[in-house]
C-alpha positions in Angstrom: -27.1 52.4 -58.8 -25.0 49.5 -60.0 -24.7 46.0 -58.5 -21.8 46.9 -56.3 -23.8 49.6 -54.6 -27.2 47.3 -54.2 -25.2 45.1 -52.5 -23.5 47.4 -49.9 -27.0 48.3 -49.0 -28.5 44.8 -48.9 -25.3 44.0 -46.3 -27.1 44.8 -43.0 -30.6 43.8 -43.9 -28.9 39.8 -44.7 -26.8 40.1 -42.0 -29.6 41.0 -39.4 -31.9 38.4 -40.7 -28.9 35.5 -40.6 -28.1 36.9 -36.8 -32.3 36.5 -36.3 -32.3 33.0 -37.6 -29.3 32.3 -35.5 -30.5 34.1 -32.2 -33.7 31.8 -32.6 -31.8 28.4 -32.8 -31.8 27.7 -28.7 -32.5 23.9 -29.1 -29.6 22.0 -27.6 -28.4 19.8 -30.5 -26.3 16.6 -30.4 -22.8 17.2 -32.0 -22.8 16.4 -35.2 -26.4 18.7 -35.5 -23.8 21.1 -33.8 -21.0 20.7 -36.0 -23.3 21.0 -39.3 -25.9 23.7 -38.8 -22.4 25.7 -38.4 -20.6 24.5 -40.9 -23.1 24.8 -43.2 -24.5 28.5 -42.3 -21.4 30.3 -40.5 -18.5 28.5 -42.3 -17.2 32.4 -42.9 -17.1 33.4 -38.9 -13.6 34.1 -37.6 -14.8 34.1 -33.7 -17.8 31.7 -32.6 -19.3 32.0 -29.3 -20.6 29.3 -28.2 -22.1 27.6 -24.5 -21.2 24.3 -23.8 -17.8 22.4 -23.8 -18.0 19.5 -26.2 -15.1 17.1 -28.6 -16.6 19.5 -32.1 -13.3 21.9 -31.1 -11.1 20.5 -33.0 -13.5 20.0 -36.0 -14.7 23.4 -36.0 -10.8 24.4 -36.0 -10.0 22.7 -39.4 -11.9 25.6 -40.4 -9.1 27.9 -42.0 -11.7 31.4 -41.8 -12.3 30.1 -37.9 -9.6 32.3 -35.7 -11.4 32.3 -32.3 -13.7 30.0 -30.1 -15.1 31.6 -27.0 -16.8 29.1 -24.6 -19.1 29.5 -21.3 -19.4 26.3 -19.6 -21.4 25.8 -16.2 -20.1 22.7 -15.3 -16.1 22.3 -14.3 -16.1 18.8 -14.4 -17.0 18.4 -18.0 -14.2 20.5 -18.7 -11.3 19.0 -17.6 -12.9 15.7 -18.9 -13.1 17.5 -22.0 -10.0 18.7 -21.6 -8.3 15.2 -20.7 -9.2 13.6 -23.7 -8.4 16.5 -26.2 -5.1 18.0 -26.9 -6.5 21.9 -27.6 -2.5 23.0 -25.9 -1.9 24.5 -29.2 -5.2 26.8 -29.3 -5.2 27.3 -25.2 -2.1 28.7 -25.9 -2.4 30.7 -28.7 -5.7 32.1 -27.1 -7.2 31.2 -30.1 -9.5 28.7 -27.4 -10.6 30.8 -24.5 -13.2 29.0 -21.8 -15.1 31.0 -19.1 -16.6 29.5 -16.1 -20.6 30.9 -16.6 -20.4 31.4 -12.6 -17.8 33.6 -12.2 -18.8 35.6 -15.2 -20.2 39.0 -14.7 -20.6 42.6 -16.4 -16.5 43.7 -15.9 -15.7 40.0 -17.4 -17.5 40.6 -20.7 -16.1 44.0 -20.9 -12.3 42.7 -20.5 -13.6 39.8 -23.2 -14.3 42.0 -26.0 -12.2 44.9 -25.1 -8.7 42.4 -25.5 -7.2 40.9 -28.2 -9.4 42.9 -30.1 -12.7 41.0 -29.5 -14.6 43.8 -29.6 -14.1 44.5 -33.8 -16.2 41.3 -34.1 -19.2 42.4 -32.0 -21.3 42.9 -35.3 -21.7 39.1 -35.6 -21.7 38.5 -31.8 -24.1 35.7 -31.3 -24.2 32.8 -28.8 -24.5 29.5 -30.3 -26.1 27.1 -27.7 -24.3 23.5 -27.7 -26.1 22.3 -24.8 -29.9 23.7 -23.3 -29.1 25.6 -19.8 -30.9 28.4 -18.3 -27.4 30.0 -18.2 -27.3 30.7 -21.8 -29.4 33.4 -21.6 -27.7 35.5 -18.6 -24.3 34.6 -21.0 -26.4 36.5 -23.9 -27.7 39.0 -22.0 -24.6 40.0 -19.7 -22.2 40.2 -23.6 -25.1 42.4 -24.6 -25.1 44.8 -22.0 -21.4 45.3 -22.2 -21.5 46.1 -25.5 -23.9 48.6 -24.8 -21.5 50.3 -22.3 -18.3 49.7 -24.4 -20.4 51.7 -27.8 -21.7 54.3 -24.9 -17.9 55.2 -23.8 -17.0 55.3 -27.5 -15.9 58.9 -28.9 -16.4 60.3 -32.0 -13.6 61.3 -33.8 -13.7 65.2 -32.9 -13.9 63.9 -29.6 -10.7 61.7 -29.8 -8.7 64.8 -31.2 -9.8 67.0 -28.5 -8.9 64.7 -25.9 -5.2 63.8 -27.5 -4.9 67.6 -28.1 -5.5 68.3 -24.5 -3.3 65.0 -23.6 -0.2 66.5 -25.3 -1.0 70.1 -23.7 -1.1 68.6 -20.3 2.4 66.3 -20.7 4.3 69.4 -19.4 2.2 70.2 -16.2 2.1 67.0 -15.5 5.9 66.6 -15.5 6.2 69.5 -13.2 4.0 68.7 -10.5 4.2 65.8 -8.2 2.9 62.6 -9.2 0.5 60.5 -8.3 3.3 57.8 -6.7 4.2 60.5 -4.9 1.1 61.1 -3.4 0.3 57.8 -2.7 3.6 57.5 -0.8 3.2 60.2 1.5 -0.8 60.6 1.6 -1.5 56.6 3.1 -4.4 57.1 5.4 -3.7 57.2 9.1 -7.3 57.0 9.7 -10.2 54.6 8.1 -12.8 57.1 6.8 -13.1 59.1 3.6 -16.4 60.8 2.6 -17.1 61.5 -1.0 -19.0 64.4 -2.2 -20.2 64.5 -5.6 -23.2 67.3 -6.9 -26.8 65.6 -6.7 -29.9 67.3 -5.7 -29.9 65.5 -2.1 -26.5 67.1 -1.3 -27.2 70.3 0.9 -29.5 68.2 3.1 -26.1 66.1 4.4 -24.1 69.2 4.3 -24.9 71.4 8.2 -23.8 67.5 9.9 -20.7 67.0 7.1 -19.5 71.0 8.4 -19.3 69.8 12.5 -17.2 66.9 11.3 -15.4 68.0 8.6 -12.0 67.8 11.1 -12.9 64.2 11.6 -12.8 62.6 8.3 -10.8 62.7 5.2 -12.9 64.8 2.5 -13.0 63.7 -1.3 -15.3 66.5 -3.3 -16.1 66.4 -7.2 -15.4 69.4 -9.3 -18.9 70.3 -8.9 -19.7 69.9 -5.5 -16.1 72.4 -4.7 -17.8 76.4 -4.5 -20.6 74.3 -2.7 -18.5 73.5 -0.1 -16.7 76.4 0.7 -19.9 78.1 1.1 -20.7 76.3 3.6 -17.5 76.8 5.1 -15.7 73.2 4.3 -12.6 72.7 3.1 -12.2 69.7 1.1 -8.8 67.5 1.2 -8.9 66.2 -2.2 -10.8 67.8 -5.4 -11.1 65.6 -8.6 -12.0 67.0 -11.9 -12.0 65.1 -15.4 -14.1 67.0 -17.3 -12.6 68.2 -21.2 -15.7 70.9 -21.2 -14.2 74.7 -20.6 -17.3 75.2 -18.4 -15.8 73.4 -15.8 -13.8 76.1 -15.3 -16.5 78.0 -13.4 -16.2 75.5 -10.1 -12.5 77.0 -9.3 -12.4 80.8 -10.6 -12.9 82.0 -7.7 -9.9 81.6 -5.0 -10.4 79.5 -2.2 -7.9 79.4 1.4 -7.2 75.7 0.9 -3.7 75.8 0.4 -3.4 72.5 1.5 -5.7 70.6 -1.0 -4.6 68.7 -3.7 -6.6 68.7 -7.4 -6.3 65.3 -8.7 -6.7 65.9 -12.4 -6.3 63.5 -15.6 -4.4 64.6 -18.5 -7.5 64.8 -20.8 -9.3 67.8 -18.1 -9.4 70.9 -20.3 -5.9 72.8 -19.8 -8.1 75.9 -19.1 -9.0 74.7 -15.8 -5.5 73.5 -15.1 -4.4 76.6 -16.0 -6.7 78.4 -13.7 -5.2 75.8 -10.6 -1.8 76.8 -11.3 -2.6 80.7 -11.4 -4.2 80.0 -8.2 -1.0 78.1 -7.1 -2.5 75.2 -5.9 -1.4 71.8 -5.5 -2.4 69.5 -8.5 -1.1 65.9 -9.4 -2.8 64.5 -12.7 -3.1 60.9 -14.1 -3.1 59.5 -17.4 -5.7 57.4 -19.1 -5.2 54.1 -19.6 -4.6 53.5 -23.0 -1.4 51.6 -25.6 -0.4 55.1 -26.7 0.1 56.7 -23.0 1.5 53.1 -21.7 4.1 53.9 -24.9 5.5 57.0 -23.0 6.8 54.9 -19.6 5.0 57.9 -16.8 4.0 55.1 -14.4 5.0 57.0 -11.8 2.2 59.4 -13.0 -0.1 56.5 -12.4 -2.9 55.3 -14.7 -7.3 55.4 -14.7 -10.0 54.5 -16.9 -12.8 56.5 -16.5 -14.3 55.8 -19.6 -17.6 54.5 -17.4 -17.1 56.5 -14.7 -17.2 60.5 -13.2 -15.4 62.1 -11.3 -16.9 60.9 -8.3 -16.0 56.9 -9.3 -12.3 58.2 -10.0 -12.2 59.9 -6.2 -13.7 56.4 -5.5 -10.7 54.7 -6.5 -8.3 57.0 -4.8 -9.7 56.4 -2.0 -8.9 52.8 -2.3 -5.4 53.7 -3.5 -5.2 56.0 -0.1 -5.8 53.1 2.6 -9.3 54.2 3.4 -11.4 51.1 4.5 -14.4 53.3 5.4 -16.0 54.8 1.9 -19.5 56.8 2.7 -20.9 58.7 -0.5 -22.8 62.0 -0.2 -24.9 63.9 -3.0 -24.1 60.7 -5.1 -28.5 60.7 -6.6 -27.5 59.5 -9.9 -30.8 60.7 -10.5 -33.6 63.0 -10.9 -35.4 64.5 -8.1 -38.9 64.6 -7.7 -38.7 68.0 -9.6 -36.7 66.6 -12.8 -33.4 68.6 -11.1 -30.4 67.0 -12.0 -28.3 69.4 -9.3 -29.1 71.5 -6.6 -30.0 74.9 -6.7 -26.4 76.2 -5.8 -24.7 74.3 -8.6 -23.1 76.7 -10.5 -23.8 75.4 -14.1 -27.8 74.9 -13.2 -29.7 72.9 -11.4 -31.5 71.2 -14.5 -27.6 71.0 -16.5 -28.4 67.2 -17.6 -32.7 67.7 -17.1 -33.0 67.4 -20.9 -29.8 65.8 -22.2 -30.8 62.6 -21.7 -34.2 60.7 -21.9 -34.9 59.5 -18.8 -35.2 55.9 -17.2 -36.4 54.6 -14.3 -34.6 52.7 -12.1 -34.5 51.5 -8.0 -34.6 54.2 -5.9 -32.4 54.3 -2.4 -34.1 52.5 -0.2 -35.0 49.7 -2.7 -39.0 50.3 -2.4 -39.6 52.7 -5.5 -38.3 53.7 -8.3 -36.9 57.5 -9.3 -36.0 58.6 -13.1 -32.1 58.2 -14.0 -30.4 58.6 -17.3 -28.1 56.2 -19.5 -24.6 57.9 -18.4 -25.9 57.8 -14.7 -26.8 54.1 -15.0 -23.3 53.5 -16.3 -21.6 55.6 -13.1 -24.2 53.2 -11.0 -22.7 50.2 -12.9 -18.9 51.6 -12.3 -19.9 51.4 -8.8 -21.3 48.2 -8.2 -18.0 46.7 -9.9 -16.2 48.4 -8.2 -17.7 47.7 -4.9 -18.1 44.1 -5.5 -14.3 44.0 -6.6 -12.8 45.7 -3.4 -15.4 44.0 -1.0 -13.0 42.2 0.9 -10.9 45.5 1.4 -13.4 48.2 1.5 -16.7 49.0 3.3 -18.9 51.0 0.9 -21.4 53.5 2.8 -24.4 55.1 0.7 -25.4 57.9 2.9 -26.9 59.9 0.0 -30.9 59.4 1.5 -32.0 59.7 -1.7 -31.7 59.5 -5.4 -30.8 55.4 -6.8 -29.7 52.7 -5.3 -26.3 51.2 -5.9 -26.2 47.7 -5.4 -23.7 46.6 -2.5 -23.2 49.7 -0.8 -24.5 49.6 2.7 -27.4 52.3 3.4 -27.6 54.3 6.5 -28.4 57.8 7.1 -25.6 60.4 7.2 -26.5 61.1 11.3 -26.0 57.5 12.2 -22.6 57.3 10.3 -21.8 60.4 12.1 -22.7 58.9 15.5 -21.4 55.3 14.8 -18.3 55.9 13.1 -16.8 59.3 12.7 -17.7 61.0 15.8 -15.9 57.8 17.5 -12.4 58.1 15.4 -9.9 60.6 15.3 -8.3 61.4 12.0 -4.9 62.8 11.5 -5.3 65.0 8.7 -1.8 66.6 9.0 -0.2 64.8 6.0 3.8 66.0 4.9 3.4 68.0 1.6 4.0 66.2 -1.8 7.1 67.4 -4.0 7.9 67.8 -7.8 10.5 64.5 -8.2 14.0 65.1 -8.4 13.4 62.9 -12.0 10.8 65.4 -13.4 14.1 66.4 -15.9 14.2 62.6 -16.6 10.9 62.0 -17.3 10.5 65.4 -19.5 13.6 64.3 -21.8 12.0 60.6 -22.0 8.4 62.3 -23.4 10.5 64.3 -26.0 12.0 61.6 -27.0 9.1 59.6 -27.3 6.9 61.9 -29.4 10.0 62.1 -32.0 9.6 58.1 -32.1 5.4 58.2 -32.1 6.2 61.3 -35.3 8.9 59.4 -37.0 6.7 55.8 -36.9 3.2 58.2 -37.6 5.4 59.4 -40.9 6.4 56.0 -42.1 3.0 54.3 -41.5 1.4 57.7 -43.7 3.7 56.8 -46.6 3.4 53.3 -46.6 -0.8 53.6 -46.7 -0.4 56.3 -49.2 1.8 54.1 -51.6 -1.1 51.0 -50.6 -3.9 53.5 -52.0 -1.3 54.4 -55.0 -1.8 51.0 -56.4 -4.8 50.0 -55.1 -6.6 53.0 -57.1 -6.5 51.9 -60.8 -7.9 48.7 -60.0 -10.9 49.8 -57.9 -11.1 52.3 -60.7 -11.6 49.6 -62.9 -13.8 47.5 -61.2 -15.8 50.8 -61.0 -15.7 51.0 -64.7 -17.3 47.9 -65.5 -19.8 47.6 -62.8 -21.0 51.0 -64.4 -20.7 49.9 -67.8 -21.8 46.2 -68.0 -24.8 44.0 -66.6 -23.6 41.7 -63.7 -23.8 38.9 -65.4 -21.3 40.4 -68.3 -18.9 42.5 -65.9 -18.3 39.5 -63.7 -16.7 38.2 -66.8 -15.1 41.5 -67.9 -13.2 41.4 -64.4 -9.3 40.5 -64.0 -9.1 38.1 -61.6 -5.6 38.5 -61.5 -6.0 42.4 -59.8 -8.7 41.6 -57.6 -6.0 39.2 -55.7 -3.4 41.9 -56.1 -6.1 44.3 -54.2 -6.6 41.6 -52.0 -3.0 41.5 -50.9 -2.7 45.2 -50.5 -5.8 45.4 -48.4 -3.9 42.6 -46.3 -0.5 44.5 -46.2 -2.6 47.4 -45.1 -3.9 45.4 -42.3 -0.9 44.0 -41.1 0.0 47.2 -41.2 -2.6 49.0 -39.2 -2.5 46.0 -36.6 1.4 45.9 -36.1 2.4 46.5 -32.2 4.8 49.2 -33.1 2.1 51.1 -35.2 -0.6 50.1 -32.2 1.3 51.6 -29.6 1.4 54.6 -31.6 -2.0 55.3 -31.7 -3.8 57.6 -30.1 -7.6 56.8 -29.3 -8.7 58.7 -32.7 -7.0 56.3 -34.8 -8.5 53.5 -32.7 -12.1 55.0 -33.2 -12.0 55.0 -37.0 -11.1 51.3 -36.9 -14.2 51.0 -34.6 -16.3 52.3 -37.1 -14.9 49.8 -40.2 -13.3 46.7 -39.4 -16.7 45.6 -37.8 -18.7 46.0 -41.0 -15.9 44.8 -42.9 -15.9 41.4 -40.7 -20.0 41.5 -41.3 -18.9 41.7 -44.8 -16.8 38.5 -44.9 -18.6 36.9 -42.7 -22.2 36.5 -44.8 -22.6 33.4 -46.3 -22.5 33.1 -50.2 -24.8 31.1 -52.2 -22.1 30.3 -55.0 -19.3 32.1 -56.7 -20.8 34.9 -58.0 -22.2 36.2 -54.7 -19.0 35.7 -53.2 -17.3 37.5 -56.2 -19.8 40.4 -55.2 -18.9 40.3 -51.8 -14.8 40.4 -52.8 -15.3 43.3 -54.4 -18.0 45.3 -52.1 -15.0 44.6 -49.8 -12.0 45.8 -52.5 -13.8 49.3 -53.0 -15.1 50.4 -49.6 -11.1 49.9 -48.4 -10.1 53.1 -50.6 -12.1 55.3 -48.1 -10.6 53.6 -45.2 -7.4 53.8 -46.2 -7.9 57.7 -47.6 -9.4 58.3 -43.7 -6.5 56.7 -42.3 -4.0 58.6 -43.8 -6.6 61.6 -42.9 -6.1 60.9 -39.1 -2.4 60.3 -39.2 -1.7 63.7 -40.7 -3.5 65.0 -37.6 -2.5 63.1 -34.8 1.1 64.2 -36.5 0.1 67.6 -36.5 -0.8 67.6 -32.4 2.4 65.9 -31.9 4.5 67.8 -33.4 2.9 70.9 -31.9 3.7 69.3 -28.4 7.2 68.8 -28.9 8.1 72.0 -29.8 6.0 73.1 -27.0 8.2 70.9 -24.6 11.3 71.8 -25.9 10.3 75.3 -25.6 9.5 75.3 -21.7 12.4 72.6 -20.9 15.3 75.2 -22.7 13.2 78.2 -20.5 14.2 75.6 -17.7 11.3 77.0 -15.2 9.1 74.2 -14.3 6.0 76.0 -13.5 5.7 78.3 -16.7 
């Protein structure tokens, strides 16, 4: 093992203990204590987080490595003081200086924080640096923590990411063909207040002989799993969401059902199997796209957007609910938990009642009625959390019912048993569940010859960005082969000697044409979620890399070239996923082209 490779193991074991020696600094510290512990021990951080407003901005700033300051500050009056007396104009507008107010700072904050401007490639030296002592600081800490958790929980792996752009592109044309979700949201406005959502926990078929008698009386939302359920018990559902890329799905709607009227709200990364089996069945589906740079790239609004990257089916319905006009939500079979038999389901679920029993390790958490506690699981907790956000967002608008009677509680929903809902509300209320039918758009041709034309653009930039990374790697390789050489051959004292200095700054600029490269907008909006994933996985470490503080030259020299060499497997793996995501693209288009010159919209 030469020196190179010791170090690239010692990288995490110094970086942990410098993030230790920093997470145990609390002591509020007088400025110029401020300004020198971190210019002295994180001079190599491009982001700082810091709480507490103070006149060390500037300073810190002449700091050339320093690209970002993120600050929490409890008291508002100390920041326009601040503020006042500073000119920071330059950095407030360049986001460079971004100030959050610690009150109005919660879970779907910290998300947005790290999840723009590409925040979240710096969470491997996240750290909050306390300028001032507050009891704040640690909610600040705790609250970054915790959505970092949920961000690296919704992450895919690469097979993943492929999958879901594999079935994005497969979806584009039945998509196009159907009516979309403008459409829908146009003619389906609620003429009524209540919606009832169904999703597939054990304490569903207790709710299920009242949810029958007043079935007529309420608008019915029903996850994938909870459909066959239903219709055995003789309900017909208004609106059925699925969102699931697993082909088992497909069990919930093999069987045809007399709901003619229904509508299958879908997204375009549910498995084209199950949308397949929909349209054999020739029933009405509209599906969404995910929120992400590459589908904003294709201009579908119409087609509306989600993100249920923290969320099930049952928070999507959630949302079109909102969407609809319903004021009055009530939830049914939404556990998000065990019962007291480990089941994750009930018995008449088709794929098990124990499907997520062992998949997860369970957790306890507060059970409905907020005087016990019942076993959850991590995904569950983050459907709980997509919940309470989502609650404590639309408050003001919405009126969140929990009739479940069982399972966890989510926090802001209103609990009451399904018989006094019945009694108070939807026994009292007529609804008009006679809505017009929804209709392919007269621009569907439009919109098809705009998504061919922009997966020749996303094939010709893909090809373009390949060669230019594979001509970076062309002349990046005899220098790492070099240093290679002499770290094999020589002590570390003798290679550092033997080393061109010229070609490590040539490497240097490649690796920063390459990054330019990578983070362009024209090549962002071209990437699909894959591509997005494998920069996940590297620029963090690489930021940990160059952000460790060096003794003296020679361990910053070690460091440099740590650095050089692990970008030739980067680059190699970027190149890797390009000739893939081509390959799915290119694949789609001629699909497209092939259906659109058939001319028959529902083939």
């Amino acid at each position: 093992m030469n020196f190179l490779q010791k170090n690239i193991l010692n990288i995490e074991k110094n970086l942990a203990t410098k993030i230790l020696t920093c997470k145990n600094h609390k002591k509020p510290i007088g400025n110029k204590l401020f300004l020198e512990n971190i210019q002295n021990n994180y001079s190599n951080h491009p982001i700082l987080f810091i709480y507490g407003i103070g006149e060390y901005i500037l300073e810190l700033f002449k700091n050339e490595n320093l690209k970002y300051i993120i600050i929490f500050e409890d008291d508002l009056e100390i920041v326009y003081h601040i503020l006042q007396n500073n000119d920071f104009s330059n950095f407030l507008k360049n986001n460079q200086l971004i100030i959050y107010h610690t009150q109005d700072f919660h879970l779907s904050n910290a998300k947005m924080m790290f999840l723009s401007q590409n925040i979240l490639f710096y969470h491997e030296i996240f750290t909050l640096f306390s300028f001032k002592k507050t009891h704040f600081s640690q909610y600040i800490e705790n609250t970054c923590i915790q959505a970092l958790e949920h961000i690296k929980n919704a992450m895919h792996s690469s097979s993943s990411c492929l999958e879901g752009l594999e079935f994005f592109t497969k979806n584009l044309y039945p998509m196009l063909t159907n009516p979309s979700t403008k459409e829908l949201l146009t003619k389906h406005q609620s003429k009524s207040k209540n919606a009832i959502i169904v999703a597939s926990g054990p304490s569903l078929i207790k709710q299920l002989p009242l949810l029958k008698q007043i079935q007529n009386k309420v608008t019915i939302f029903c996850a994938d799993g909870s459909y066959t359920i239903l219709h055995q018990h003789n309900i017909k559902p208004d609106y059925i969401g699925c969102i699931e890329k697993s082909i088992d799905s497909n069990v919930f709607f093999k069987d045809y059902y007399e709901d003619n009227n229904a509508i299958f709200l879908l997204t375009d990364t549910t498995n084209p199997s199950i949308i397949q089996t929909l349209q054999d069945h020739q029933k009405n589906i509209i599906i969404t796209l995910a929120s992400s740079n590459f589908n904003h790239s294709f201009k579908l609004d119409d087609y509306g957007y989600t993100d249920t990257k923290f969320s099930s089916v049952a928070n999507y319905l959630y949302h079109f609910a909102i969407g609809l006009g319903y004021t009055n939500i009530i939830l049914i079979g939404q556990d998000l938990a065990y019962d007291k038999n480990l089941n994750s389901h009930p018995k008449e679920f088709l794929l098990g009642e124990k499907t997520d029993t062992h998949r997860y390790e369970p957790i306890k958490t507060l059970a409905y009625g907020g005087k016990e506690e019942v076993y959850t699981h991590c995904v569950w907790e983050l459907y709980k959390k997509a919940y309470e956000e989502d609650i404590q967002n639309n408050k003001h608008l919405i009126t969140t019912y929990n009739a479940t009677e069982g399972g966890a509680r989510i926090e802001g929903s209103i609990e009451k048993s399904f018989k006094e809902l019945c009694d108070e509300i939807l026994n009292k209320q007529n609804t008009n569940k006679n809505f017009p039918s929804v209709s392919l758009s007269n621009d569907y041709k439009k919109y098809i010859l705009s998504t061919i034309s922009t997966l020749q653009n996303h094939i010709q930039i893909n090809q373009i960005f390949a060669s230019q990374c594979e001509l970076i790697l062309t002349k990046l390789n005899p220098i790492i082969e070099q240093i290679n050489f002499i770290a094999n051959n020589y002590t570390l004292e003798d290679a550092l000697k033997q080393l061109d200095h010229v070609q490590i700054n040539l490497a240097q600029e490649y690796i920063k044409t390459f990054k330019s490269l990578l983070f362009s907008q024209k090549n962002w909006e071209s990437m699909s979620d894959i591509l997005y994933t494998l920069i996940f996985a590297n620029e963090p470490n690489f930021i940990k890399l160059q952000s460790l503080k060096t003794q003296n030259d020679q361990e910053k020299l070690v460091n440099t070239l740590s650095y050089i060499i692990n970008h030739k497997r980067y680059i190699k793996e970027v190149i890797d996923i390009l000739y893939q995501q081509r390959m799915i693209l290119e694949r789609a288009l001629a699909d497209i082209e092939q259906k659109n010159n058939q001319g028959n919209p529902n083939e």
